[in-house]
N, CA, C and O of each residue as an XYZ file, in Angstrom:
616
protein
N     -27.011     64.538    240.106
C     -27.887     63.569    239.461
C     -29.184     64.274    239.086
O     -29.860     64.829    239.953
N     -29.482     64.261    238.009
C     -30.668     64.930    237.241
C     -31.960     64.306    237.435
O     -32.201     63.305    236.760
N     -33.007     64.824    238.413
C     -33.985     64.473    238.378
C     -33.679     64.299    240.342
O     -34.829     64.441    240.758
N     -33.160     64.174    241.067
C     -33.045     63.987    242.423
C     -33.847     64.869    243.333
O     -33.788     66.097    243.261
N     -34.597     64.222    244.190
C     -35.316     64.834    244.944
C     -35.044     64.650    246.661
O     -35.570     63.762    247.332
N     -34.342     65.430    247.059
C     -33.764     65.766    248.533
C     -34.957     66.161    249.627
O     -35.672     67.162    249.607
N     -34.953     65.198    250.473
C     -36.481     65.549    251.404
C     -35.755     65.428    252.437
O     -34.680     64.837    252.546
N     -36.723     66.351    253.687
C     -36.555     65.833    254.550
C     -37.560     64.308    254.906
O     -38.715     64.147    254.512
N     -36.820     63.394    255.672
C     -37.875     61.507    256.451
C     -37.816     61.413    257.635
O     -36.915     61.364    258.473
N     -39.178     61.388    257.630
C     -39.571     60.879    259.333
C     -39.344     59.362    259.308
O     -40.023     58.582    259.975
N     -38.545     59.069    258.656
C     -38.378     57.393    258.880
C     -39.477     56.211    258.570
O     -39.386     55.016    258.850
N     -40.554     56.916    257.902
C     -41.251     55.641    258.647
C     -41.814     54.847    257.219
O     -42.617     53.914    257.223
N     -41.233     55.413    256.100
C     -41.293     54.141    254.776
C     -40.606     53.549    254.677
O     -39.435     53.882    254.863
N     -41.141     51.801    254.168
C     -40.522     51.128    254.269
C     -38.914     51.130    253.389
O     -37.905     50.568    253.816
N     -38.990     51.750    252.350
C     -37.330     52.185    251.485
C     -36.223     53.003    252.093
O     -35.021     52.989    251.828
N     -36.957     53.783    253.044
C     -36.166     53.796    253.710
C     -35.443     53.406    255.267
O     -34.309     53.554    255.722
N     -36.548     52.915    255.731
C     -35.987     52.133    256.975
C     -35.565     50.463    255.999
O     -35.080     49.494    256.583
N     -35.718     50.467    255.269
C     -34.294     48.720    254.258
C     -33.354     49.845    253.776
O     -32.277     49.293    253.550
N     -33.258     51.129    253.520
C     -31.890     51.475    253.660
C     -30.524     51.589    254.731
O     -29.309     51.406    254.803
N     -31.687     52.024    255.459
C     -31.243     51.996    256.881
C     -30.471     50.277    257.760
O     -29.489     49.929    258.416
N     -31.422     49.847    257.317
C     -30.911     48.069    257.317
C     -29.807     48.083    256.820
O     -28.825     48.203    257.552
N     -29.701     47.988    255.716
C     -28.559     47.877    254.703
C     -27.202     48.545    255.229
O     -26.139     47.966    255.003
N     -27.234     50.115    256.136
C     -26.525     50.889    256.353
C     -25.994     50.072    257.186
O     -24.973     49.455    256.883
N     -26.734     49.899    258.643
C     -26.079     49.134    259.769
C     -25.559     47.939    259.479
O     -24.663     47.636    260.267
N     -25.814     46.996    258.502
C     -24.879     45.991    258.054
C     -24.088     46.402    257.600
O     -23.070     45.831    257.992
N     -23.783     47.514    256.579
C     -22.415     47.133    255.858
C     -21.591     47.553    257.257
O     -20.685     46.942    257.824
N     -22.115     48.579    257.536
C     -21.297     48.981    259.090
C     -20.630     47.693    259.852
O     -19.424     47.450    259.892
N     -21.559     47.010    260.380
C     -21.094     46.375    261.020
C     -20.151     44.746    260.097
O     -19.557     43.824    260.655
N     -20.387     44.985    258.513
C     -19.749     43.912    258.672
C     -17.879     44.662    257.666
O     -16.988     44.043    257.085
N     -18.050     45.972    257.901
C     -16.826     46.462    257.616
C     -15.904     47.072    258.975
O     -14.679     47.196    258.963
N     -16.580     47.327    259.837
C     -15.900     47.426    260.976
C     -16.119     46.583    262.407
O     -17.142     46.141    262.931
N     -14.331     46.543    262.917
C     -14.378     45.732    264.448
C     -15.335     45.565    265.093
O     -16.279     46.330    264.895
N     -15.402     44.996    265.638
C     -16.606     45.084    267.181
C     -16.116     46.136    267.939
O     -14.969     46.521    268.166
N     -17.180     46.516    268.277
C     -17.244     47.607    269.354
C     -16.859     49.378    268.463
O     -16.722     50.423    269.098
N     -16.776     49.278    267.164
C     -16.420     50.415    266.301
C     -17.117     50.775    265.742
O     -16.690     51.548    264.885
N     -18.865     50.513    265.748
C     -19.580     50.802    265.081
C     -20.919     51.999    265.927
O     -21.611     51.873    266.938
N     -20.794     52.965    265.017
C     -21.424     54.331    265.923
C     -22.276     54.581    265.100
O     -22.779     55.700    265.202
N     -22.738     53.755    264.072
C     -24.178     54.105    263.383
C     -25.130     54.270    264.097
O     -25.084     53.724    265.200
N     -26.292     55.046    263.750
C     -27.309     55.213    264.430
C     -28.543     54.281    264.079
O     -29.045     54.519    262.980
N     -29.207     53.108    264.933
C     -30.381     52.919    264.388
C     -31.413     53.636    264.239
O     -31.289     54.860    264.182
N     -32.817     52.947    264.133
C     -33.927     53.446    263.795
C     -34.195     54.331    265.341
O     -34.667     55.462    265.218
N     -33.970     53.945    266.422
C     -34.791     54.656    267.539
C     -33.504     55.776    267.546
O     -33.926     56.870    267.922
N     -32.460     55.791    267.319
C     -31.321     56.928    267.250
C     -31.250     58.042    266.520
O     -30.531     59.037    266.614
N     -32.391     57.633    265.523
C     -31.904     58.748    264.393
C     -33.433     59.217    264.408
O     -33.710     59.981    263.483
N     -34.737     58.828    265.499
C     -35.485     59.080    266.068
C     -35.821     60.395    266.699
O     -36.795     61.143    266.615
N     -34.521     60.434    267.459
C     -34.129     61.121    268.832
C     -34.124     62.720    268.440
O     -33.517     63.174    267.470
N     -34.928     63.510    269.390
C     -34.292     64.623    269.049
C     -33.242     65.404    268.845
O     -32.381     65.221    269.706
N     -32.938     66.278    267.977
C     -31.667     67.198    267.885
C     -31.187     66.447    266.308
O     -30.263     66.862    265.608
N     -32.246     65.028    265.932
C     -31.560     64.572    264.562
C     -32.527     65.314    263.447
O     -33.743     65.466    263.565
N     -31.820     65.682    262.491
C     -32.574     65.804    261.074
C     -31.922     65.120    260.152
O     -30.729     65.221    259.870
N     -33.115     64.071    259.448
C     -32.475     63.263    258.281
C     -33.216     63.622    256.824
O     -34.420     63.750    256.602
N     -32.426     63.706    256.186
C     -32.621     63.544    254.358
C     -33.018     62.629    253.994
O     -33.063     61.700    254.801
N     -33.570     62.374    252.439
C     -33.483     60.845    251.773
C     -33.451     61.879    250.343
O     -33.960     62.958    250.038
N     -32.765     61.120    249.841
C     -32.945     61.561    248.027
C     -33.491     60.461    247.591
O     -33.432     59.329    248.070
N     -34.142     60.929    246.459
C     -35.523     59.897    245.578
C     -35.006     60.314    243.901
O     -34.437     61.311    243.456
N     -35.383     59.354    243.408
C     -35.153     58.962    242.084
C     -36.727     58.716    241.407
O     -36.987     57.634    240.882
N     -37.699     59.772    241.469
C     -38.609     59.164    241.351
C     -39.516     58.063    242.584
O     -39.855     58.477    243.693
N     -39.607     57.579    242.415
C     -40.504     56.612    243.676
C     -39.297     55.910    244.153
O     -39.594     55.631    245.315
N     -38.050     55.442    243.921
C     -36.969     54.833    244.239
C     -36.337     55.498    245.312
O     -36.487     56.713    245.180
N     -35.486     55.105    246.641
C     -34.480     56.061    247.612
C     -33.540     55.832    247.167
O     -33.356     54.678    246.780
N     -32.605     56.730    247.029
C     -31.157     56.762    246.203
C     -30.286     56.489    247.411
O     -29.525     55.525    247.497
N     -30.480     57.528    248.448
C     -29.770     57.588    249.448
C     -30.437     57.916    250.694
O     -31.656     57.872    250.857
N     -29.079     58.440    252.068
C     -29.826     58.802    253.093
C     -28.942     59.577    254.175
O     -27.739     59.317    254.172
N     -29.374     60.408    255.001
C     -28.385     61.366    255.284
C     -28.807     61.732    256.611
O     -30.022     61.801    256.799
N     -27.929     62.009    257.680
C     -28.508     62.762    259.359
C     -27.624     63.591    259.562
O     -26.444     63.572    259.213
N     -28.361     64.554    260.304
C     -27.545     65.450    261.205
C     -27.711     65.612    262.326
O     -28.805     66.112    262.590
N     -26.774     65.300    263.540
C     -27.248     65.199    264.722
C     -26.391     66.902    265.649
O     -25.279     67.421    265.751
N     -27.463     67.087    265.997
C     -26.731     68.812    266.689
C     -26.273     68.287    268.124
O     -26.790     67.533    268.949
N     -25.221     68.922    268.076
C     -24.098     68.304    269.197
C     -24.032     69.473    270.908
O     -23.323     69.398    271.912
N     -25.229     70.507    270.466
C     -25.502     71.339    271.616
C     -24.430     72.389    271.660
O     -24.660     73.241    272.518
N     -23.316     72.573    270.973
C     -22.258     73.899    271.458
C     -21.801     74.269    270.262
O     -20.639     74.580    270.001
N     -22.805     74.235    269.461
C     -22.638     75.195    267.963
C     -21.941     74.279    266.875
O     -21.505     74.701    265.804
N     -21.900     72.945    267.309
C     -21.504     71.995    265.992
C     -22.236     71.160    266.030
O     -22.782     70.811    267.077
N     -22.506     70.446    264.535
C     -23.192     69.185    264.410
C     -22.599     68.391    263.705
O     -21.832     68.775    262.822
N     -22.903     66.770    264.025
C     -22.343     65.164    263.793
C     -22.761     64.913    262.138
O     -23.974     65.023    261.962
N     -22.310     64.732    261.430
C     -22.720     64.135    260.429
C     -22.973     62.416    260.411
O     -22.131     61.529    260.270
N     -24.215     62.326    260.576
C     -24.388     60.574    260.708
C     -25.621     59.967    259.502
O     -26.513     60.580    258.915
N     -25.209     58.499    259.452
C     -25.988     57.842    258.558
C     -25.937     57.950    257.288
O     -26.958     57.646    256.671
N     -24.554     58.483    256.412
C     -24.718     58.327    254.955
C     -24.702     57.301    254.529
O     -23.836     56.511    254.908
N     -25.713     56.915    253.528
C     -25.206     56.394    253.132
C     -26.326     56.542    251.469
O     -27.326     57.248    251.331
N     -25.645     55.557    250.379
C     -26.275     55.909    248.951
C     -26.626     54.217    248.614
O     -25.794     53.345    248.865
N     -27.879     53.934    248.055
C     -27.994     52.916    247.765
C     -27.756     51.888    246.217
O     -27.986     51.930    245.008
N     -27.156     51.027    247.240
C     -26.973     50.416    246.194
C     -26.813     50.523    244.314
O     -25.724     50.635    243.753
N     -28.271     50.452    243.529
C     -28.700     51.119    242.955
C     -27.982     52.384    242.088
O     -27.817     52.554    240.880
N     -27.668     53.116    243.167
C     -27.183     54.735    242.760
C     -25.748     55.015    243.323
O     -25.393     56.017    243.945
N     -25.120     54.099    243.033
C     -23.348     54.646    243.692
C     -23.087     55.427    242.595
O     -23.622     55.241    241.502
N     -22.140     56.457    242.875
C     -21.411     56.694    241.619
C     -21.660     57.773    241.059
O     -20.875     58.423    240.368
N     -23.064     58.105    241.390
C     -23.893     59.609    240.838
C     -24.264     60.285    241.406
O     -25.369     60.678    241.030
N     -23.603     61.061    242.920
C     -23.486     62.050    243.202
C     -24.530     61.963    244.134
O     -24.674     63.011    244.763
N     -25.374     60.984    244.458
C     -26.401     61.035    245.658
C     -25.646     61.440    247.008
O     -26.064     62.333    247.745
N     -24.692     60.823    247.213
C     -24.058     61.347    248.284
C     -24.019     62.572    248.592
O     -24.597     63.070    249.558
N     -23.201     63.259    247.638
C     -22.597     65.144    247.329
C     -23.798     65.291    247.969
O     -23.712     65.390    249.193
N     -25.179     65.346    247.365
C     -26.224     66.020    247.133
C     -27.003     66.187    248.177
O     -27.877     67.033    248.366
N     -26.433     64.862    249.204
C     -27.432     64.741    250.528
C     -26.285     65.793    251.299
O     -26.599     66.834    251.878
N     -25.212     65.381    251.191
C     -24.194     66.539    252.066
C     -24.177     67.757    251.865
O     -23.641     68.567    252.621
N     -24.895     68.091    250.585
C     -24.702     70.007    249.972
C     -25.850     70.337    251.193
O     -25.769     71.252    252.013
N     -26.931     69.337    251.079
C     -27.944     69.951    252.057
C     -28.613     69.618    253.162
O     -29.762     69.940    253.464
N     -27.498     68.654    254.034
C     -27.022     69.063    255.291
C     -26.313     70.463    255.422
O     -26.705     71.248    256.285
N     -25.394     70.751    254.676
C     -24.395     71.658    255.164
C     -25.272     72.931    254.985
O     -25.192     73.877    255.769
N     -26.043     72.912    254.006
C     -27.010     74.059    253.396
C     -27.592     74.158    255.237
O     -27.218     75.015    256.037
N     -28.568     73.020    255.520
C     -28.944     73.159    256.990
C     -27.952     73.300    257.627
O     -27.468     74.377    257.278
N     -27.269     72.783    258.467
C     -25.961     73.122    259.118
C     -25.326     74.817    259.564
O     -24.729     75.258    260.546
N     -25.886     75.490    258.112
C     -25.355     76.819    258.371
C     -26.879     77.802    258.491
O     -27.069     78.992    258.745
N     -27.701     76.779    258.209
C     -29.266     77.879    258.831
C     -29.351     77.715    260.263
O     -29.546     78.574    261.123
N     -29.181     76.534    260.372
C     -28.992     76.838    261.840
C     -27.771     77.507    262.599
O     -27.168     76.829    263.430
N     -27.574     78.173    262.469
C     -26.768     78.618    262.826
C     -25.104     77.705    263.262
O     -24.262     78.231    263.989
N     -24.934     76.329    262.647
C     -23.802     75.798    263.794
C     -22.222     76.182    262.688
O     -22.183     76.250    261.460
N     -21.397     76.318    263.413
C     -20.315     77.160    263.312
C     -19.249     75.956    262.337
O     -18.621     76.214    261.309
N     -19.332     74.582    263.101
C     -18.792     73.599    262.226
C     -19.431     72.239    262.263
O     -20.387     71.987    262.997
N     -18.920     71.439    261.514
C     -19.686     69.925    261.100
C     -18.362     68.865    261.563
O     -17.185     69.138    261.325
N     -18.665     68.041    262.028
C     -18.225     66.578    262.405
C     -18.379     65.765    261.617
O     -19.065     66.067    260.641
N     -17.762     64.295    261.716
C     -18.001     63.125    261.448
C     -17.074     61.936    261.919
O     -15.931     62.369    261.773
N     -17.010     60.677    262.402
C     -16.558     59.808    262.902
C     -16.944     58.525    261.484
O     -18.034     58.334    260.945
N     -15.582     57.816    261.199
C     -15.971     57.006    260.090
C     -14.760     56.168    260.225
O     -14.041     56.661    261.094
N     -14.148     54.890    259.614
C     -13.741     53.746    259.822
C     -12.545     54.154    258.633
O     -12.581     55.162    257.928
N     -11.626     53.230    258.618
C     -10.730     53.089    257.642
C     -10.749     52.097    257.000
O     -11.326     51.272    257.708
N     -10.422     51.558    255.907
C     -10.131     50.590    255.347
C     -10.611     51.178    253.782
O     -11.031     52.302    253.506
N     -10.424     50.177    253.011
C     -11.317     49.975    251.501
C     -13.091     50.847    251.197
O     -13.641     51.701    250.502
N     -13.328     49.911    252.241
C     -14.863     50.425    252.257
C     -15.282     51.523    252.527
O     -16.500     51.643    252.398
N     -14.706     52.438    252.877
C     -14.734     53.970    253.735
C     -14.320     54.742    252.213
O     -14.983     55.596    251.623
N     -13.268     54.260    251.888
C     -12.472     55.529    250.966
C     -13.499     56.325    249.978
O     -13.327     57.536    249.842
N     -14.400     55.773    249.391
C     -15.545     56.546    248.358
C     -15.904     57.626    249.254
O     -15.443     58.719    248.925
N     -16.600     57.595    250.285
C     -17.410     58.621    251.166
C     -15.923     59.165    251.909
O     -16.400     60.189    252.397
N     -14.513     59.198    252.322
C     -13.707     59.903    252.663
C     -13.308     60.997    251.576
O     -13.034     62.172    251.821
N     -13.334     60.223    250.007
C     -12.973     61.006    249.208
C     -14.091     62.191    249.152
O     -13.614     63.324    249.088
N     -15.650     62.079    249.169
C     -16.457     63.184    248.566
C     -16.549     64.003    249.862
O     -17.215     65.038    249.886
N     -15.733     63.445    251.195
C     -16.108     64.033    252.234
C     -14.675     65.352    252.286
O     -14.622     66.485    252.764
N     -13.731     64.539    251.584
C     -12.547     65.838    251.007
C     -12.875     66.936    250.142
O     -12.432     68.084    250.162
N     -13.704     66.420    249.393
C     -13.709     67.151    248.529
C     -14.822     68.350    248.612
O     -15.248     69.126    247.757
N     -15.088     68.188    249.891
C     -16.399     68.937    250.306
C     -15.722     70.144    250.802
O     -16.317     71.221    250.767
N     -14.146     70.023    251.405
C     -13.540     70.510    252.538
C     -13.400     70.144    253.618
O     -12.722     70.813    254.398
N     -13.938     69.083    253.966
C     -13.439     68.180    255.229
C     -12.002     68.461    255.472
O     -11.252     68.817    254.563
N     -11.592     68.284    256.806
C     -10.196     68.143    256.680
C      -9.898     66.978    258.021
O     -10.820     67.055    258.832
N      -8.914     66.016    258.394
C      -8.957     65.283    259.095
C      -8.479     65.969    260.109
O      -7.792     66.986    260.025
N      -9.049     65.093    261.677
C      -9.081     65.908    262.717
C      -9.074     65.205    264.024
O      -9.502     64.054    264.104
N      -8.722     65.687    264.799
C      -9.124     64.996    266.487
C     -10.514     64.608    266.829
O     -11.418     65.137    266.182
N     -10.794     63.779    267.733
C     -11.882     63.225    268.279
C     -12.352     64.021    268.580
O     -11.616     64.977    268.827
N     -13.990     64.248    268.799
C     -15.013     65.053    269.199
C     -15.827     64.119    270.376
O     -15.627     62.953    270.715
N     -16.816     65.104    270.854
C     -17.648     64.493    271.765
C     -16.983     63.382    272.248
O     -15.763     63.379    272.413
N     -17.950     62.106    272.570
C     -17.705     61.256    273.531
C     -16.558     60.211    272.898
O     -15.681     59.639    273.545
N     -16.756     60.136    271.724
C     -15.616     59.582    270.434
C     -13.912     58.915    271.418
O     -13.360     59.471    272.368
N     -13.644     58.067    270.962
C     -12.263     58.087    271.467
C     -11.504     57.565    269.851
O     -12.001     56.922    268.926
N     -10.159     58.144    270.018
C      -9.687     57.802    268.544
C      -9.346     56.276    269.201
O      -9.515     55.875    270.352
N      -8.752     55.529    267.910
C      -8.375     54.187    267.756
C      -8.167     54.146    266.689
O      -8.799     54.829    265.884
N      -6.778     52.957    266.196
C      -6.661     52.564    265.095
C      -7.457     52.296    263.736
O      -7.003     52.201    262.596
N      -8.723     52.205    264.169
C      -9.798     52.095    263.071
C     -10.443     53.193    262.323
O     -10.476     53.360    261.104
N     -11.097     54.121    263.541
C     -11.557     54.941    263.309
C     -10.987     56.386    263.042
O     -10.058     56.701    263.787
N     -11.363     57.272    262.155
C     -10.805     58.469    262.190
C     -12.065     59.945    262.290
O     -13.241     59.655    262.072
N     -11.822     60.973    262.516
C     -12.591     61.710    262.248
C     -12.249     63.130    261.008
O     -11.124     63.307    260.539
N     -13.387     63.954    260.677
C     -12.912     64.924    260.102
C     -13.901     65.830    260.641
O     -14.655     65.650    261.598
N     -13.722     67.346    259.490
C     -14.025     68.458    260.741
C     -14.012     69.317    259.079
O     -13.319     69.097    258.085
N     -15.274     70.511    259.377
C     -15.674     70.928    257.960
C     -16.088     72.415    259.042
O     -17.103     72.410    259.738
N     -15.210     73.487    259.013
C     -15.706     74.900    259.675
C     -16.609     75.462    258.291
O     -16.339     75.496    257.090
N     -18.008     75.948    259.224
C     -18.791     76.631    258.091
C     -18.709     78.343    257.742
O     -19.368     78.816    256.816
């Protein structure tokens, strides 16, 4: 997307903590109870996270975390693209640079934990096409019918 501006956010404007809103709802109203591993505002707080936002000008397009998992891999959490901007690559763009970070820091591979259904498939597809490949549970994660994970060696 031409003109996109990839930052790192300390969270604390309001466009992007109502993205963040927005995130944990669709979450929770596309997946089961008890299947939802989004991170809120005090989660994505926490140390060991680094989050993105892409801007459109004064507008947030999207929003992006990386949480370091302590043994040379990190979680991919919190994508998500707003509203607004589906469709044009805000996503790719927040993931080129996670992964861009991902490999300065030194971590060896990337995670992610995400849901099945309808609502998932857009972000499964750009998460293929990144090189993702699907994979066994990580960390504290347990698989289940809902959820799946993938796995991206850097």
């Amino acid at each position: 997307m031409s003109g996109l501006e990839i930052r790192r956010d300390d969270l604390s404007s309001d466009q992007t903590r109502a993205l963040l809103t927005l995130h944990l709802s669709g979450m929770n109203a596309n997946s089961p109870a008890g299947h939802v591993f989004a991170l809120d505002l005090s989660g994505l707080l926490a140390p060991g996270i680094g989050v993105w936002s892409a801007w459109d000008g004064e507008a947030i397009a999207g929003i992006g975390a990386l949480k370091a998992l302590g043994d040379g891999s990190g979680e991919i959490k919190s994508m998500r693209t707003h509203p607004d901007h589906l469709r044009k690559g805000v996503g790719a763009a927040i993931l080129a640079r996670i992964i861009e970070d991902a490999r300065a820091q030194g971590l060896t591979r990337l995670s992610l934990e995400t849901g099945s259904g309808a609502a998932f498939e857009p972000a499964l597809a750009m998460y293929r096409q990144r090189g993702f490949q699907p994979g066994g549970a990580f960390g504290d994660y347990q698989a289940s019918a809902f959820n799946q994970f993938m796995h991206l060696d850097l």
